[in-house]
GUNU-299157 format. One line per 3 residues: number of its first residue (from 1); their letters; for each residue x, y, z of N, C-alpha, C. Coordinates in pm, whole numbers, plus 50000, padded with zeros to 5 digits. Example, Ala and Ser with C-alpha at 12.3 -4.5 7.8 and 13.67 -1.06 7.14 Angstrom:
<rs>
1> AS> 51319:49431:50780:51230:49550:50780:51320:49670:50780; 51285:49775:50708:51367:49894:50714:51290:50003:50787 $
</rs>
This chain:
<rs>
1> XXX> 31617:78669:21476:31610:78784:21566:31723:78777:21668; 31805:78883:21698:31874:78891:21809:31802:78931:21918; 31902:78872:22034:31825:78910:22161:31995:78997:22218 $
4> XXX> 31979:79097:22309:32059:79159:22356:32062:79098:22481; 32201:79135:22535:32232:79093:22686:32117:79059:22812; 32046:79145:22821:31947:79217:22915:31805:79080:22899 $
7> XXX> 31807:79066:22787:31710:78961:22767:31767:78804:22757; 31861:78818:22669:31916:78650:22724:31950:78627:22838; 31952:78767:22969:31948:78719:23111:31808:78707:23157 $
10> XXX> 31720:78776:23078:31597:78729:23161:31543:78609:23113; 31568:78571:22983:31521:78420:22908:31573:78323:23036; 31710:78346:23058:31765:78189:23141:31724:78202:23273 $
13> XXX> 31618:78336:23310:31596:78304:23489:31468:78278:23458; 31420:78280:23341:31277:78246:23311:31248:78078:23342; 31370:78016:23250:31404:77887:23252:31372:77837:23320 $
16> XXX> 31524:77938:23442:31542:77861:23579:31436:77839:23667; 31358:77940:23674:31221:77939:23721:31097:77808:23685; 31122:77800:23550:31005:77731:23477:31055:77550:23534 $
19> XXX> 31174:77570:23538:31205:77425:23602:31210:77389:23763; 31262:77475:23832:31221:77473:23966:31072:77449:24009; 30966:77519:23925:30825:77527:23969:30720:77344:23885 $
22> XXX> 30866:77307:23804:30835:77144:23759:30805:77041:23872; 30901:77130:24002:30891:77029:24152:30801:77087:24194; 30824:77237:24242:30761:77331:24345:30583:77291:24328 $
25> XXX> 30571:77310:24210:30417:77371:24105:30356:77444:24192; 30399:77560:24244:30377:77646:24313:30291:77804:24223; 30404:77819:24167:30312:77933:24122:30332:77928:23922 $
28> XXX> 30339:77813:23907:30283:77733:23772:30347:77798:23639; 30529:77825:23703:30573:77917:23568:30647:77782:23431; 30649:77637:23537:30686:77539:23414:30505:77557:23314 $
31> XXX> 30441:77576:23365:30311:77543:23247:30301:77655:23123; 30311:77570:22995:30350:77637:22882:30288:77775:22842; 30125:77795:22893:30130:77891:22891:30170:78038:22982 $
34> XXX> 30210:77981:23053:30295:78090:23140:30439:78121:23090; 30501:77992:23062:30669:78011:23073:30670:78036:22885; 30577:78023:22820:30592:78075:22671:30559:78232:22670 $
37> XXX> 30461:78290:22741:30413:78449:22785:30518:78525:22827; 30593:78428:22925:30680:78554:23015:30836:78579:22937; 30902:78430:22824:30959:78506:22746:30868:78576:22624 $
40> XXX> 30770:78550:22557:30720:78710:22520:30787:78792:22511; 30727:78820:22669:30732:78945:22755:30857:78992:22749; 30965:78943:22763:31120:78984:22777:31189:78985:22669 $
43> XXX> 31094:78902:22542:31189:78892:22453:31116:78986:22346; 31025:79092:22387:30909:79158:22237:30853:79059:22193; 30811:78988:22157:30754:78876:22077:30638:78811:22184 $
46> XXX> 30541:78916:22276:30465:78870:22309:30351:78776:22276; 30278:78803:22137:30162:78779:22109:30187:78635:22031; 30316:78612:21960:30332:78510:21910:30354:78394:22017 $
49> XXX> 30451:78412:22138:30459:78298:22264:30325:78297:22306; 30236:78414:22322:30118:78342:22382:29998:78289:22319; 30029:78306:22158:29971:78207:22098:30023:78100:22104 $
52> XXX> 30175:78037:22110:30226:77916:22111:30206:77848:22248; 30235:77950:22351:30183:77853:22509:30047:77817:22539; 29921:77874:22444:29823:77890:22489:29779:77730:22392 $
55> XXX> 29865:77695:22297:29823:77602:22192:29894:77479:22305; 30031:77471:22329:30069:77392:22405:30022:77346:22514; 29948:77461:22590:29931:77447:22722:29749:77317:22676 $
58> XXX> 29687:77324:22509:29574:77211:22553:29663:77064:22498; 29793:77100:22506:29859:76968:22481:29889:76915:22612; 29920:77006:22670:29974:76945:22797:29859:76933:22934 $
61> XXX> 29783:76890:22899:29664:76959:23015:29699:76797:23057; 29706:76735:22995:29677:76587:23066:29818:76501:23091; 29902:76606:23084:30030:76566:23157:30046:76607:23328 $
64> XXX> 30090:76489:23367:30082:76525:23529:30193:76432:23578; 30285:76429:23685:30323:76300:23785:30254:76264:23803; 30202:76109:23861:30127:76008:23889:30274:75924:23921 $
67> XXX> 30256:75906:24100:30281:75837:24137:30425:75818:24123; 30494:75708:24046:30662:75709:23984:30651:75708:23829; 30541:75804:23813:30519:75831:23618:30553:75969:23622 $
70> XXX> 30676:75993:23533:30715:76111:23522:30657:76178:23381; 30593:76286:23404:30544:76349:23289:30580:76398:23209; 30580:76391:23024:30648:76485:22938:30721:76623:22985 $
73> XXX> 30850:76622:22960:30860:76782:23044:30798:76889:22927; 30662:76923:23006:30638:77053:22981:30728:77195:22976; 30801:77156:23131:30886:77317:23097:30993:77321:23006 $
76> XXX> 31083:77236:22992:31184:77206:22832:31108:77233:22722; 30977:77165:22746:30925:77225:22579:30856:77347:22581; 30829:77415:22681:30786:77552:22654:30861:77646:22636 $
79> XXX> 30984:77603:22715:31074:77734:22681:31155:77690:22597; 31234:77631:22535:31316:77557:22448:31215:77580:22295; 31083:77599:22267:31027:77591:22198:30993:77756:22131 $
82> XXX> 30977:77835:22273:30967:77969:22264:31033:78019:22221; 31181:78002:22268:31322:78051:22238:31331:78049:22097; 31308:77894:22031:31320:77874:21877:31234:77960:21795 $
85> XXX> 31108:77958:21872:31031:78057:21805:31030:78256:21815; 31106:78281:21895:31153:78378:21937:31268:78423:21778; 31412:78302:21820:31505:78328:21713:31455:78319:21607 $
88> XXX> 31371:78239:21585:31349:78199:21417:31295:78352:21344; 31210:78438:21457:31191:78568:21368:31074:78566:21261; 31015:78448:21257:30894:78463:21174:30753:78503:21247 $
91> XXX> 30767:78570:21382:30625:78586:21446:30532:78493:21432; 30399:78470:21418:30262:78408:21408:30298:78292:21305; 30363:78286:21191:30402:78202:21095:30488:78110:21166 $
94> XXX> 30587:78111:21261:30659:78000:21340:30602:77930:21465; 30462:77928:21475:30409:77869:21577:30394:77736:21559; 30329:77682:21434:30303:77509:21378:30449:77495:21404 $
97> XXX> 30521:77505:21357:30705:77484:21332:30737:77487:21495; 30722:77619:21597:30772:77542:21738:30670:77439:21796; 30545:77411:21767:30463:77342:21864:30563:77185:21761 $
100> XXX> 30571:77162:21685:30637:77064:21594:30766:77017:21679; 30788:77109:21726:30941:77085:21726:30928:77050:21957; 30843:77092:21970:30812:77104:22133:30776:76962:22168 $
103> XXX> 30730:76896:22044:30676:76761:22113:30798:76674:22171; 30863:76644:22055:30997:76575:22097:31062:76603:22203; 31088:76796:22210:31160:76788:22344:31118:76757:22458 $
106> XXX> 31026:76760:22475:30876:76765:22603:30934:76578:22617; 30950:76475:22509:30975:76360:22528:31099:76347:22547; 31219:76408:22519:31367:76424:22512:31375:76467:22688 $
109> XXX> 31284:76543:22738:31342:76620:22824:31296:76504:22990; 31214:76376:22929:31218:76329:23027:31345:76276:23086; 31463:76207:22957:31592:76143:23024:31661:76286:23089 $
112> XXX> 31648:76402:23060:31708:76516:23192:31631:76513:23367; 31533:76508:23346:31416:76498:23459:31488:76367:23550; 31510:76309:23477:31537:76114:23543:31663:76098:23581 $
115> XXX> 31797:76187:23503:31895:76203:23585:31940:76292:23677; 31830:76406:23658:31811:76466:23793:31759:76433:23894; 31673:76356:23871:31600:76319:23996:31701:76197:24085 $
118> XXX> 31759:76112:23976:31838:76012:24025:31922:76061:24129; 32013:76192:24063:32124:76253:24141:32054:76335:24265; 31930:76347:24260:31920:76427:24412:31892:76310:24523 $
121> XXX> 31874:76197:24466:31829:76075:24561:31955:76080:24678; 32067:76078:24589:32201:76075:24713:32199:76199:24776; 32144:76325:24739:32104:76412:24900:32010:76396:24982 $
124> XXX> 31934:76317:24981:31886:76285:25061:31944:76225:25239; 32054:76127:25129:32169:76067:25242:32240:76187:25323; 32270:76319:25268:32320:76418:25277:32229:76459:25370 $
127> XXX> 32089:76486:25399:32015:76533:25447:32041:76483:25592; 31973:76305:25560:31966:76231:25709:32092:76277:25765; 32200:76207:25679:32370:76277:25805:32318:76389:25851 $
130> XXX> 32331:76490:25784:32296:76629:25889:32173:76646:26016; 32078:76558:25956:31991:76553:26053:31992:76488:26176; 32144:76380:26154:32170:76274:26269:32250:76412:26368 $
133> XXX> 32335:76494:26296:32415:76606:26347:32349:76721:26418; 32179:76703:26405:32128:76820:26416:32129:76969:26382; 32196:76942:26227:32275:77040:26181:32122:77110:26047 $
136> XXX> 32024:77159:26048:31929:77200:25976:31973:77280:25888; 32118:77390:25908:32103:77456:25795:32165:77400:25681; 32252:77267:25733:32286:77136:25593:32169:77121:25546 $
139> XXX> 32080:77093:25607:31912:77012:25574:31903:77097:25424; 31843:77233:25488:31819:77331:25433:31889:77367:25269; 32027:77374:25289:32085:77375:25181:32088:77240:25106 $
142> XXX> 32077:77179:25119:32046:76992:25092:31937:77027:24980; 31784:77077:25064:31696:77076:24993:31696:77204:24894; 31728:77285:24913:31791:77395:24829:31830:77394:24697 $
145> XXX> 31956:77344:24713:32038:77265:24550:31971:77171:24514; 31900:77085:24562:31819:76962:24472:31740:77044:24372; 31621:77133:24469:31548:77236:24402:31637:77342:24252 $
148> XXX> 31712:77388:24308:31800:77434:24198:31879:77357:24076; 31928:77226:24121:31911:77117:24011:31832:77171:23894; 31685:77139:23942:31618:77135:23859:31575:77229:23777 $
151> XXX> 31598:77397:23831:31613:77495:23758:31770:77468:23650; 31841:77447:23736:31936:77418:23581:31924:77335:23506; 31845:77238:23485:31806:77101:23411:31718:77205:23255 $
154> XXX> 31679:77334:23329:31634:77420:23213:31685:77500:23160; 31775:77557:23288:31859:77695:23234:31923:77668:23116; 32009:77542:23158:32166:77517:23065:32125:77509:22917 $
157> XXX> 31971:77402:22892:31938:77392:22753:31885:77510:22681; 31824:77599:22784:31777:77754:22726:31890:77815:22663; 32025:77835:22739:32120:77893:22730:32223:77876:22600 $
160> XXX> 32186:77716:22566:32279:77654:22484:32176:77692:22324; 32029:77675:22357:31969:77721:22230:31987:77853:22221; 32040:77952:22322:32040:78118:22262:32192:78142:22203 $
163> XXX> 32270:78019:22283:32428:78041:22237:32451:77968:22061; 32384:77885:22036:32393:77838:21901:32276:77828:21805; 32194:77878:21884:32101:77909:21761:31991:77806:21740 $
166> XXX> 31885:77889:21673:31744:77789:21685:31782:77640:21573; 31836:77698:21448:31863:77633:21332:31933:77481:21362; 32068:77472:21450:32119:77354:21496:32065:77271:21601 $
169> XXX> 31953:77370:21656:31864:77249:21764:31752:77202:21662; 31719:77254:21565:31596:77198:21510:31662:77071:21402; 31834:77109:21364:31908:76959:21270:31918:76867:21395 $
172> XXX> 31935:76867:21490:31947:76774:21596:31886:76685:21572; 31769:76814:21658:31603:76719:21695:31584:76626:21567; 31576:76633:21423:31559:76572:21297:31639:76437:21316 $
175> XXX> 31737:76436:21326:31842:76371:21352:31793:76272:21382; 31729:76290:21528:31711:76171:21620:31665:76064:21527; 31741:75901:21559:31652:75839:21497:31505:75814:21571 $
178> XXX> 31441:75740:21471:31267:75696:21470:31309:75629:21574; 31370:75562:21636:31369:75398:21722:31374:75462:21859; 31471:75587:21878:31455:75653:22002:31345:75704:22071 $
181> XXX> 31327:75781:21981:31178:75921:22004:31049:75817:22003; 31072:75680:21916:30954:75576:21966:30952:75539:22108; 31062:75546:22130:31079:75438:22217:31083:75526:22364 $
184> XXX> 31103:75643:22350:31108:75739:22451:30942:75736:22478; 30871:75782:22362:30725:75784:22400:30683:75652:22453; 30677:75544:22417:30634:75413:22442:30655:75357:22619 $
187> XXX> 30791:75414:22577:30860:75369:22747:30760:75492:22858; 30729:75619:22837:30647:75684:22899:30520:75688:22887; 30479:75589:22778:30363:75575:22826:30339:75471:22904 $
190> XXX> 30432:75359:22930:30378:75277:23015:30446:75241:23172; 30525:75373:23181:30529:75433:23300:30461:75509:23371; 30350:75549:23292:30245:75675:23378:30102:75500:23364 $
193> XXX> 30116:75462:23300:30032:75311:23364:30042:75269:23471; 30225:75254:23502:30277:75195:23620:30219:75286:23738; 30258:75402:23754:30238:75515:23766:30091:75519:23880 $
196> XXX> 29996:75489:23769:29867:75507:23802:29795:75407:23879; 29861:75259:23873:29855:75165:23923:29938:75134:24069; 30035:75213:24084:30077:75232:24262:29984:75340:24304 $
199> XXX> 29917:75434:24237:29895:75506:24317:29724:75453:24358; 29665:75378:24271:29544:75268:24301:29561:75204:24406; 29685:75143:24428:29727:75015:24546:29741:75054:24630 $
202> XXX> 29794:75250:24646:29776:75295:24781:29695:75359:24831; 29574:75351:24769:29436:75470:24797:29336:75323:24796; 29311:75194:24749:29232:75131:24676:29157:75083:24840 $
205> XXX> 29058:75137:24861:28918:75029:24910:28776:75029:24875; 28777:74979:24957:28593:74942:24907:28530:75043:24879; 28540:75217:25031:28476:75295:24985:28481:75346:24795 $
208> XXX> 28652:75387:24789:28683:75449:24693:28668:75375:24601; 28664:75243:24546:28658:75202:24438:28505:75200:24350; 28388:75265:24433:28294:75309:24323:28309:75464:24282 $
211> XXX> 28389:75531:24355:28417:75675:24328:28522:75649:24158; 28583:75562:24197:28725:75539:24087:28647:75507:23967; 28503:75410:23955:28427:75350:23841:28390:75460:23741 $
214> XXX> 28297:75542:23896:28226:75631:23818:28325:75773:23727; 28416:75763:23792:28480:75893:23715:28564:75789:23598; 28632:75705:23607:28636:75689:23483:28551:75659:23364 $
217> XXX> 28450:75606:23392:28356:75622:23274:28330:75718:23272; 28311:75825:23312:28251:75973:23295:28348:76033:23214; 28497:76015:23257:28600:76016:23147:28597:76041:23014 $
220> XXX> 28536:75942:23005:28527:75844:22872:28418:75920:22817; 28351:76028:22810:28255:76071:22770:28270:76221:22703; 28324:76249:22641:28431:76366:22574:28306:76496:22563 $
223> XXX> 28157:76454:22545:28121:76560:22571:28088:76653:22691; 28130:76565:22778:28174:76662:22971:28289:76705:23000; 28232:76860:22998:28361:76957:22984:28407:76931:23128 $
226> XXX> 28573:77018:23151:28625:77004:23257:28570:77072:23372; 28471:77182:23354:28414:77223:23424:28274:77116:23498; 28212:77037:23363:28109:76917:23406:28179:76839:23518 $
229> XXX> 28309:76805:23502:28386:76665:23575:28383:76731:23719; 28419:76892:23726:28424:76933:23818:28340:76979:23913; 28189:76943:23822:28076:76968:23926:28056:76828:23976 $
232> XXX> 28066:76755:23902:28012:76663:23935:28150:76585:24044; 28260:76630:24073:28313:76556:24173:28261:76643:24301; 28216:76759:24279:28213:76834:24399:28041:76759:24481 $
235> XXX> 27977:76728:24353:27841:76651:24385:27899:76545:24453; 28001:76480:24443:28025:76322:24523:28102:76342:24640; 28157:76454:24601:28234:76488:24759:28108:76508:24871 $
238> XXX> 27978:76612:24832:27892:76614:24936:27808:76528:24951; 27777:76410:24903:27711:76278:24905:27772:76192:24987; 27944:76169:24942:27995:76121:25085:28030:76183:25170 $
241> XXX> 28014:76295:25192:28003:76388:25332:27860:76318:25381; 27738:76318:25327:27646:76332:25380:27655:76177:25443; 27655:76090:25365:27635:75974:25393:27731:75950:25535 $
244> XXX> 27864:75970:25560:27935:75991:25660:27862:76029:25751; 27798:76140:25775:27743:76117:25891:27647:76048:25931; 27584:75988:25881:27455:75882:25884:27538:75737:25943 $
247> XXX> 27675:75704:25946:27721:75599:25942:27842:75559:26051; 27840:75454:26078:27971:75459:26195:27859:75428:26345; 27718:75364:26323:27645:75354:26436:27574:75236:26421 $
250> XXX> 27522:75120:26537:27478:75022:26476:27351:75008:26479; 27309:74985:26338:27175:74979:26304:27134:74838:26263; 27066:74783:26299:26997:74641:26221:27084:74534:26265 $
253> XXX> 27199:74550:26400:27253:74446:26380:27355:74436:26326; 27415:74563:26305:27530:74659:26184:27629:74653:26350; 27722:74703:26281:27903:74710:26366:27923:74801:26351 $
256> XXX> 27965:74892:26461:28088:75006:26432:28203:74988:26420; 28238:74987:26300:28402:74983:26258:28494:75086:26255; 28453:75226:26298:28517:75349:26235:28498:75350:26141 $
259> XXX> 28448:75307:26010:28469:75387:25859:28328:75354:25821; 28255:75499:25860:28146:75557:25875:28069:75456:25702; 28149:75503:25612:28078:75455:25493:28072:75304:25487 $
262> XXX> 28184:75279:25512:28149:75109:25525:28035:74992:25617; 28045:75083:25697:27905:75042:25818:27787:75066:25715; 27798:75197:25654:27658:75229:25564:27626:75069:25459 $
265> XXX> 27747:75060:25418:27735:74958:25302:27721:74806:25354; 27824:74817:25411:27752:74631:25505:27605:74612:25554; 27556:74708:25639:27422:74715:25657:27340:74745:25551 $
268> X> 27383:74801:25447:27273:74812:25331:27314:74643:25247 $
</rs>
């Protein structure tokens, strides 16, 4: 399928968008089923992207940052995937074929994520100088282009699959050897471990660590939908509300420490 002018400009602000909102997650246009819908939308080929974002998007539900665990890029593979499925021109029949082809990039697209992120670290330095200068609208533009970085970390690969075609990104992707694309997954998965384990070391006490038990075994229980997980945290949120106020006073010979729940638990 060709795309005319008018739409290969709205595909690459789609991009740009879908990668900016990878930092922002503001108004959620990297999540596949959004950023696969809205080219659709621009490109005719609605019903087929939002069958493909809507398939992606239960792939990606359990991709997240955690901590210094960077997540599969979702937005590379939604739109990079759309696009292919867009050119390829087979409607409803090219959906198995882009979700196929989305996994890899979604894993490919973390080494873009990691040298972007690397390169905005030195604006930061950029930032403080200006801030030693009292100069905010450096600040400002500082944080600006980092943000935009990351919209081009999407644009450029959108741009390069509409300039050469779905056919030579899909001999690529093949290409890759086995030892990489292993090793890409392997290495991310035991970075979102790492990941999950700073962000334990900086939340971890006494209160929270029976909150941490119980939801992971509850986890572990595949027939509690996400809506179950979600009643039931809202049940523990008002349990330790309640208990909070009962606590933080001395009873039996009990201490006030400030942390209302912990007084509860020493004295119990």
């Amino acid at each position: 399928m060709e795309l005319n002018a008018i739409q290969v400009i709205l595909v690459v602000v789609v991009a740009f968008l879908a990668g900016m909102e990878g930092i922002l997650d503001e108004f959620h246009f990297h999540q596949p089923v959004i950023a696969c819908t809205l080219i659709g939308l621009v490109t005719g080929q609605l019903i087929p992207c939002l069958i493909l974002g809507g398939t992606l998007q239960m792939i990606a539900l359990g991709w997240a940052n955690i901590g210094a665990a960077v997540a599969p890029d979702a937005a590379l593979a939604s739109v990079a995937s759309a696009i292919i499925l867009v050119l390829g021109g087979q409607g409803k029949a090219g959906v198995s074929s882009a979700i196929a082809i989305a996994v890899p990039l979604a894993v490919a697209g973390l080494l873009l994520t990691i040298i972007v992120r690397t390169i905005a670290t030195a604006f930061v330095h950029f930032m403080d100088a200006a801030a030693k200068e009292g100069n905010f609208k450096k600040i400002d533009f500082w944080h600006i282009a980092a943000i935009c970085m990351q919209g081009i970390r999407i644009a450029i690969p959108a741009a390069l699959i509409l300039a050469i075609g779905a056919g030579p990104v899909k001999g690529l992707l093949d290409a890759m050897p086995l030892w990489l694309t292993d090793g890409l997954a392997i290495g991310g998965g035991m970075v979102v471990a790492v990941g999950y384990a700073m962000v334990i070391n900086m939340m971890a006490t006494r209160e929270v660590w029976p909150f941490f038990a119980i939801g992971f075994v509850l986890a572990t229980v595949s027939e509690i939908t996400l809506i179950g997980l979600g009643a039931i945290g809202v049940a523990l949120a008002l349990i330790y509300l309640a208990l909070s106020k009962q606590g933080g006073s001395k009873n039996d010979g009990g201490s006030n420490t400030g942390d209302p729940l912990g007084d509860i638990i020493d004295n119990y």
